[in-house]
C-alpha angles and dihedrals in degrees: 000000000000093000092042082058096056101040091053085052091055108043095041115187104336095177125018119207110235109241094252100048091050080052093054090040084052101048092047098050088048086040089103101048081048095059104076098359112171130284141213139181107221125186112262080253094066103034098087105124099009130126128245116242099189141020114282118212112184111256098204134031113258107243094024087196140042102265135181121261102200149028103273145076133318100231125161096242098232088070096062097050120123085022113140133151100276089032098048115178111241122222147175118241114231093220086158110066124056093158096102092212096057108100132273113241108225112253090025139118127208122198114247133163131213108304104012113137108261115250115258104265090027111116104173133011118227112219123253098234079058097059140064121212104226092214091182088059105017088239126139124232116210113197099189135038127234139202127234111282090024115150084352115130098217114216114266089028089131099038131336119228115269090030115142116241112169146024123228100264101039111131111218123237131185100275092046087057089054093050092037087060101048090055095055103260112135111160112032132196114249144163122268114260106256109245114221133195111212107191114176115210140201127084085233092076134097132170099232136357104030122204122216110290089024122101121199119246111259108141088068095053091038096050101043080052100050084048087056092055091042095059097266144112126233132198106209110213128200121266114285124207132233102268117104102225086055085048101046091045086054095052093043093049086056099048086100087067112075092235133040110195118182129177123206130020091064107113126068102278126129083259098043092097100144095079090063089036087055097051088038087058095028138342130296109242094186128346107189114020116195096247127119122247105029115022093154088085119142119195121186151158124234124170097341088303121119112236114196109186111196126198116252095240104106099219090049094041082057091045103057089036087066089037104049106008104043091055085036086061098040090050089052089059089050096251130098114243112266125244114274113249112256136193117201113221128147122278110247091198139019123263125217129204143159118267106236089040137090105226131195118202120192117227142170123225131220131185126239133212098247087207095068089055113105114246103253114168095213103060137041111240108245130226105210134052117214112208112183105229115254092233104076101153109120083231094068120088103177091064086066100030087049097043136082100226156314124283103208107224097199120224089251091069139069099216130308115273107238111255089043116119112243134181114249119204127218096198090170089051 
C-alpha cells in the first residue's frame, strides 16, 4: 500500500473525465437497478415530490355535473330571449324547490350560486347583476337574454374520464394532487423513494468544539439534506476515519442503500485512500472529472450499488453532488433531473477559467432600476447584475451558502469577459 501511495502522489491526475462523459459513464453503469425498481402506491398526502411510476389517466369527469359558473339565476334560455333593458323578460321565481333534480317550471327561474348543480330542465344561468327581483309580485325581471350553455360549467369541462393526465416519470407537485383528487386518484403509483448512505470522511473531523488542526463536519449534513430535496432518503453516518479497513467496512455496511455517497479522502493524496478501497470492493468508474472546483471526484460501482466518492472541500463536495447525485437519484426513480431554474443579468466582472474545464463560478445578484439603462436598440436592458463573490476557493462555504447562484463557464471557453449576459443558475431554487 505504501508504494501505491507513493506512486498515486507522484503521477497526479494524468486524464480527467468531461462532465458529460463521466455522466454517460454514470447512467449506463445504474441502467440495471433502473430497469424494475421498486413501486409503491402513497396517499395523495404523501405524494408531493414523488415520481410517477406509471401513466395516470383521470377515473371521473371533472365536474361530474352541469354546474353553474357563476352567481345568478337557473332559466331555460328560450325563455330570456328578446329580453333587453327596456323589454325585460318576466319570471316567476321557483322558491319552492332546492332538490336540483326537481324540474324547472317553464318561464321560471330558480336561485344557484357558482357551482350548484343546474336544475333539471335548466339549461343557462343569468347572472345576478342582469336581473331585478320584483318584491310587490314575487316575479323576476330578466334584463338580458342568454343562449343555451351560457354562464353553465358542462361536465367534463375540467377534465373527461379516461383523459390522460400525466407521463411515468412525471414528479407531483401541489397543484397535480389536487387535480389528481378531483378526478378520482387517490393512490398513485409512484417510485420508491432511492436510500443513501452519506458517510463523511477525514480524521481531521468533529462534530462540535474544534481544536486547532481539527474542521467541523458539514458535507455530511449538507449532502443528507440536499437527498432529502432531491426525493431521497439519506441515512447520515458518523464521521470515518482515513484507514482503509474502517473505510471499506463503511462502504460495505451501506451496500443495502441504493446509493453510497463519501466526502473526503477522494483525490491522490497519501490520505485519499477511497478511490483504491472502491476498486478493491468494486470497480472505479472515474476517478478526476474536468470540472472546477472539485476535480478530485471518484465514481464507482460495487456490488450493484452506485459510490459516489466527493472531494472534502466543502464548496466541491456541493458541486459534484449537484453534478453526479442529484441525476443519479432522479434516474433511480426512473426521470431525468429537471433544469435549474436561471435568471440572465449582466456580468459585473469578468470570470476566468481553464479551457478544457467546466468551470462553476459563484456570484451574487442584484437588481437594477431598468429606467437608468440607456435605450440601445440591439439589446434588451437587463434587470439583474450578476458579481462573482471574491471568495472563490472550494474551501470556502460561505461563498456558495451567501451567494444566488452559480454562472457555468463550458469547457470550450477561457472565462467569460465582464458586461456580457450569463445565465445564472439557481441550483437551490
Amino acid at each position: 500500500m505504501e508504494g501505491a501511495d507513493h506512486s498515486r502522489k507522484e503521477s497526479g491526475f494524468k486524464r480527467r473525465t468531461r462532465v458529460d462523459d463521466a455522466l454517460s459513464i454514470l447512467e449506463d453503469a445504474i441502467e440495471t437497478r433502473v430497469d424494475g425498481c421498486d413501486t409503491e402506491r402513497v396517499p395523495l398526502e404523501r405524494a408531493d415530490g414523488r415520481v410517477l411510476a406509471e401513466a395516470v389517466s383521470a377515473a371521473v369527469d371533472v365536474p361530474h355535473y352541469e354546474r353553474a359558473a357563476m352567481d345568478g339565476y337557473a332559466v331555460r334560455a328560450e325563455d330570456t330571449f328578446g329580453a333587453s333593458d327596456r323589454s325585460p323578460a318576466v319570471l316567476s321565481i321557483d322558491t319552492g324547490a332546492s332538490d336540483s333534480d326537481a324540474p324547472i317550471e317553464p318561464n321560471s327561474a330558480r336561485r344557484v350560486h357558482t357551482g350548484s348543480a343546474l336544475p333539471t330542465g335548466a339549461d343557462a344561468v343569468v347572472m345576478i347583476e342582469h336581473t331585478e327581483r320584483l318584491e310587490a309580485t314575487g316575479e323576476l325581471e330578466v334584463l338580458g337574454a342568454v343562449g343555451e350553455g351560457q354562464n353553465v360549467a358542462p361536465v367534463g369541462e375540467d377534465v373527461t374520464a379516461d383523459q390522460h393526465l400525466y407521463d411515468p416519470g412525471h414528479r407531483l407537485r401541489p397543484s397535480d394532487l389536487g387535480l389528481l383528487r378531483s378526478a378520482g386518484i387517490q393512490r398513485p403509483l409512484v417510485a420508491h423513494r432511492p436510500t443513501v448512505g452519506v458517510v463523511p470522511t477525514g480524521e481531521e473531523l468533529v462534530n462540535e468544539d474544534p481544536a486547532p488542526g481539527e474542521v467541523i463536519e458539514t458535507n455530511g449534513l449538507t449532502v443528507s439534506r440536499l437527498v432529502e430535496r432531491w426525493g431521497g432518503e439519506a441515512t447520515y453516518r458518523n464521521v470515518v476515519t482515513d484507514d482503509p479497513d474502517a473505510l471499506r467496512v463503511a462502504i460495505q455496511r451501506d451496500l443495502t442503500k441504493d446509493v453510497v455517497v463519501t466526502s473526503g479522502g477522494s483525490s491522490v493524496g497519501q490520505r485519499d485512500l477511497l478511490p483504491e478501497v472502491i476498486d478493491d470492493l468494486g470497480e472505479v468508474l472515474v476517478h478526476g472529472v474536468a470540472l472546477k472546483p472539485g476535480h478530485p471526484v471518484c465514481l464507482g460501482v460495487v456490488e450493484g450499488t452506485p459510490v459516489l466518492a466527493l472531494p472534502g472541500y466543502p464548496v466541491a463536495c456541493i458541486i459534484n453532488a449537484v453534478q453526479f447525485l442529484r441525476p443519479v437519484l432522479a434516474w433511480l426513480q426512473g426521470t431525468d433531473p429537471s433544469p435549474h431554474p436561471t435568471t440572465m443579468a449582466r456580468l459585473e466582472r469578468k470570470i476566468p477559467s481553464e479551457p478544457g474545464t467546466r468551470t462553476f463560478a459563484r456570484v451574487s445578484l442584484e437588481s437594477h432600476d431598468l429606467t437608468e439603462a440607456p435605450a440601445s436598440d440591439d439589446e434588451t436592458p437587463l434587470e439583474y447584475r450578476a458579481t462573482p463573490t471574491r471568495a472563490s476557493g472550494s474551501g470556502v462555504l460561505s461563498s456558495v451558502a451567501l451567494a444566488d447562484g452559480w454562472v457555468v463557464v463550458p469547457e470550450e471557453r477561457e472565462g467569460i469577459p465582464e458586461g456580457e449576459t450569463v445565465a445564472v443558475e439557481c441550483w437551490e431554487s
